[in-house]
C-alpha positions as CSV (number, residue, x, y, z in Angstrom):
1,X,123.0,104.3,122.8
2,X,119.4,103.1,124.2
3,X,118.7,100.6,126.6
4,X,116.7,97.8,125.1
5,X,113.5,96.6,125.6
6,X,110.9,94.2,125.6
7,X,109.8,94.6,122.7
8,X,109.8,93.6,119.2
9,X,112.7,94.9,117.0
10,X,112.0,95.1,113.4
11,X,115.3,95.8,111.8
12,X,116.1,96.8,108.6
13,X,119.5,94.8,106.9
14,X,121.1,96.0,103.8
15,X,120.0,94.6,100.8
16,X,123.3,94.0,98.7
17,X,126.1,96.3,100.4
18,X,126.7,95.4,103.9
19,X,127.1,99.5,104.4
20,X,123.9,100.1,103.6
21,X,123.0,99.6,108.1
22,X,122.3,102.3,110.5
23,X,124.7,102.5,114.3
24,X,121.2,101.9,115.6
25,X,120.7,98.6,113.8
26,X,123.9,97.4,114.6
27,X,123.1,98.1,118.3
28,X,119.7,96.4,118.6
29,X,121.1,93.5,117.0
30,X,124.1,93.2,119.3
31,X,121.9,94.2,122.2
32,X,118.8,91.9,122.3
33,X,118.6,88.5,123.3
34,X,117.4,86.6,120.3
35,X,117.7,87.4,116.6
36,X,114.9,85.9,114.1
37,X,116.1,85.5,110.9
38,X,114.2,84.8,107.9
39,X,117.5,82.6,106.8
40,X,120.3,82.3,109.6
41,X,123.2,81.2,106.7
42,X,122.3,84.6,104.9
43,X,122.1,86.4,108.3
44,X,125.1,84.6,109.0
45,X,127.1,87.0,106.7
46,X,125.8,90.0,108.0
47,X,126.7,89.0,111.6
48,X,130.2,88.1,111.0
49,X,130.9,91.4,109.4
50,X,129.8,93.5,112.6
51,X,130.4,90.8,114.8
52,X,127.5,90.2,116.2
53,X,127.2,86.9,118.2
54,X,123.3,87.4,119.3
55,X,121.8,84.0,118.8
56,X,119.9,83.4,116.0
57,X,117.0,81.8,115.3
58,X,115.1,80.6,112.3
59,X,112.0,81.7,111.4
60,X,110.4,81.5,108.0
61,X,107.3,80.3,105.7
62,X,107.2,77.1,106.7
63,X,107.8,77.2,110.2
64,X,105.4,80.2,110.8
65,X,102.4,77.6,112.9
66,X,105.2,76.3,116.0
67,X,107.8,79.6,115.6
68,X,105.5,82.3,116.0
69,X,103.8,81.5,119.4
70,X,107.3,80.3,121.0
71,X,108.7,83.3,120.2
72,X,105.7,85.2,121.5
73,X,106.1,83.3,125.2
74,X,109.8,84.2,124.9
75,X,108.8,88.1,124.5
76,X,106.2,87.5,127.4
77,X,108.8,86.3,129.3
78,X,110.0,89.6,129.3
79,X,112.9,88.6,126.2
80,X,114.3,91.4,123.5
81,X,113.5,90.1,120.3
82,X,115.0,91.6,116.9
83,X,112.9,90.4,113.6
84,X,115.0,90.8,109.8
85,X,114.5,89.3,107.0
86,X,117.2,87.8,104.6
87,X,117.5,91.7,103.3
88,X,115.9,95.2,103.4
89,X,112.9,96.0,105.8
90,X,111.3,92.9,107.6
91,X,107.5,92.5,106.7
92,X,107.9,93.2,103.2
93,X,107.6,89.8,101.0
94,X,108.3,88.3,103.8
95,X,106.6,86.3,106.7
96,X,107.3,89.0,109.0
97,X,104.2,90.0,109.3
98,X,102.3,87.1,111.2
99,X,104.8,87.7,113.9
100,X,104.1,91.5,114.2
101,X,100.4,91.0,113.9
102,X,100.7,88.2,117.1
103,X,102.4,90.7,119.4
104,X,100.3,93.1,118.7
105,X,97.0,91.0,119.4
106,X,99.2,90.1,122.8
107,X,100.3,93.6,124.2
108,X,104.0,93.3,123.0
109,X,105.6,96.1,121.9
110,X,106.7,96.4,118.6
111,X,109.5,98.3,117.3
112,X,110.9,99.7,113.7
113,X,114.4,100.1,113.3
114,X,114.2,101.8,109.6
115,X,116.7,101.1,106.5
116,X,117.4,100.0,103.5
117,X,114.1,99.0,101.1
118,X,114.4,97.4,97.9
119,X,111.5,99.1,96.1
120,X,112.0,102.3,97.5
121,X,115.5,102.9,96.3
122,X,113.9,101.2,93.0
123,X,111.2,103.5,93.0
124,X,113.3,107.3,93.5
125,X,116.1,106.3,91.1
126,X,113.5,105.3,88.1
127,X,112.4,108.7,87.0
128,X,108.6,107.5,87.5
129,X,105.8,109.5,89.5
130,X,106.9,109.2,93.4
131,X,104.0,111.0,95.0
132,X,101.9,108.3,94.7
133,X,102.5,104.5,94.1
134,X,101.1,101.0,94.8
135,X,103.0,97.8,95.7
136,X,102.2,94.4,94.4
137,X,105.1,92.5,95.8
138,X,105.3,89.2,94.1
139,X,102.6,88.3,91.1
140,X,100.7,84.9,91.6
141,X,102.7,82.1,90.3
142,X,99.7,80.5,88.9
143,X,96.5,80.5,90.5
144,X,95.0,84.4,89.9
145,X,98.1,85.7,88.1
146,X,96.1,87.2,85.3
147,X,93.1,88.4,87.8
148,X,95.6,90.3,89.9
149,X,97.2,91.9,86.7
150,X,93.8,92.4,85.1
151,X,92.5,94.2,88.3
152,X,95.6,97.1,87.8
153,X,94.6,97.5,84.4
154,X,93.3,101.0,84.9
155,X,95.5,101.8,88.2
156,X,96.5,105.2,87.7
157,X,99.4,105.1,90.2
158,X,102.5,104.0,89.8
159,X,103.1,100.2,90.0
160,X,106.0,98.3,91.7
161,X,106.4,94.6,91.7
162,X,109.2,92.1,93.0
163,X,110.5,89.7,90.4
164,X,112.4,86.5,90.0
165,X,115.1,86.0,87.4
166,X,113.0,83.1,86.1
167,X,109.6,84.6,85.5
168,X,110.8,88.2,84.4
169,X,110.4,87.6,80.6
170,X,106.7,86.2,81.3
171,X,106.3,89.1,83.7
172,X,107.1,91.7,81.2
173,X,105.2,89.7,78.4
174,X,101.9,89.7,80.2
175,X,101.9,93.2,81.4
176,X,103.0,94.2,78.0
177,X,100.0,92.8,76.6
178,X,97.8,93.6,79.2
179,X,98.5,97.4,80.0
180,X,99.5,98.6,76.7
181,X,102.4,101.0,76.2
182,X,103.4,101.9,79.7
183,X,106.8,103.3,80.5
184,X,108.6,100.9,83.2
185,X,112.2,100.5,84.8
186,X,114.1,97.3,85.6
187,X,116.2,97.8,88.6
188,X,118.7,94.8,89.0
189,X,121.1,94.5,91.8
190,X,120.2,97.5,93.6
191,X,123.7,98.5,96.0
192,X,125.8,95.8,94.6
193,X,128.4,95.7,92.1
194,X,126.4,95.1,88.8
195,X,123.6,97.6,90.1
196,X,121.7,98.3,86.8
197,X,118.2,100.5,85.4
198,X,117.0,99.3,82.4
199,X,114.2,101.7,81.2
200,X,111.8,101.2,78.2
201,X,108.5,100.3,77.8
202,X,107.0,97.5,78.9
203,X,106.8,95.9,75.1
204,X,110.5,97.3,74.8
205,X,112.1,95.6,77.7
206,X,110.0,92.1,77.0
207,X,111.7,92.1,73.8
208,X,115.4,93.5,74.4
209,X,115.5,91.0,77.0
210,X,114.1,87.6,75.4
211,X,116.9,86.4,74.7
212,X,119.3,87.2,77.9
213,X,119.6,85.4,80.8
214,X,119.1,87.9,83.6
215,X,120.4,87.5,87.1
216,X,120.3,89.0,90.2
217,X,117.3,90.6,92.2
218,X,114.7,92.4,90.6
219,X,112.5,95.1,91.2
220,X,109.8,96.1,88.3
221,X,108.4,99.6,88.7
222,X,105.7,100.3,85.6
223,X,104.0,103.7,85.3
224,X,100.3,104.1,86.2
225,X,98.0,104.3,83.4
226,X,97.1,107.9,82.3
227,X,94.1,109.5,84.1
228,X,93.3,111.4,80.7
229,X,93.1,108.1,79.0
230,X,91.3,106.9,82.0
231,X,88.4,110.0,81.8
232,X,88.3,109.1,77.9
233,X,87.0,105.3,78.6
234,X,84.6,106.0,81.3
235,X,83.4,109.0,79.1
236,X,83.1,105.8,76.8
237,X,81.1,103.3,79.3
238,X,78.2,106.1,80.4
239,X,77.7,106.9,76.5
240,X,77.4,102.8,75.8
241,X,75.5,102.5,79.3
């Protein structure tokens, strides 16, 4: 296997069947000094299945300001580092990214260790355009929700977004209303035993699933809006302009 570095490991963890790892990840992990985890009880399981007893360290959202520059001295001082996140690929929805973007303004080598993704796997098992997509992550709670869904109103590629159990049946309200008859898929509990693709419209799915009480993680993927229809309303605009 290869030697470890100083560097910055960004490793992918599975996100619902502890399979779902690569040999290499399970090296790195074993093999560098520290591990930052987004949420060491989560991690926690993950470790104790391979058996990997690399320390592990917290590092999340709200301890981003005093975390991120100790753990840059500790990679300065010549320390391996491996970044993951509490599943899937580090950086994404996640606070990853302040990290990376440190050691790169500081000269530290960073390194992916590639996996398991959330959206991806959502994305090629929905049946929706792959060759060319856009992800939203997580909608605005509040605060420029309806801009940020307003501003895809005419995105022509496909659309993924991360969801909560919670907010799903607003979710799928709003878009509904907002982007018209779209085609989208659900995916819920992507690897794990109750792994499910609920496909509809967007109008179709906000009303089949008013009433139920859905669980699990979510990933939304919603077709982009047709270029055709698209050409038709800016043929529209310059004939009003």
């Amino acid at each position: 296997m290869e030697t470890i570095e100083n560097a910055l490991y960004l490793v992918a963890t599975p996100i619902g069947n502890l399979a779902d790892i690569t040999y290499r990840a399970v090296h790195i992990l074993k093999s560098v000094d520290l591990i930052a985890a987004e949420d060491t009880r989560t991690s926690s399981v993950l470790m104790n299945h391979y058996a990997i007893q690399t320390p592990l360290k917290s590092y999340h959202s709200h301890n981003i300001p005093t975390q991120t520059p100790w753990l840059v001295e500790k990679l300065k001082a010549g320390e391996s580092i491996a970044l993951i996140s509490d599943a899937g690929t580090p950086g994404i929805s996640d606070p990853g990214y302040h990290l990376v973007r440190a050691c790169v303004e500081n000269g530290i080598r960073v390194i992916p260790i590639p996996g398991a993704s959330a959206f991806i796997a959502a994305l090629i098992a929905s049946g929706l355009p792959t060759q060319s997509f856009v992800y939203e992550g997580f909608l605005p709670h509040k605060k420029g929700r309806q801009t940020r869904i307003a501003s895809l109103v005419d995105e022509t590629r496909t659309i993924i977004f991360y969801e909560s159990p919670h907010r799903i049946h607003k979710t799928l309200a709003q878009l509904a209303e907002a982007l018209g008859e779209r085609r989208c898929v659900l995916a819920r509990e992507i690897t794990k035993k109750f792994e499910e693709f609920i496909s509809g419209t967007l109008q179709e799915l906000s009303e089949s699933l008013i009433d139920k009480k859905v669980k699990g993680e979510l990933v939304l993927i919603v077709e982009g809006k047709s270029k055709k229809k698209l050409r038709i309303k800016n043929y529209e605009l310059r004939e009003q302009g």
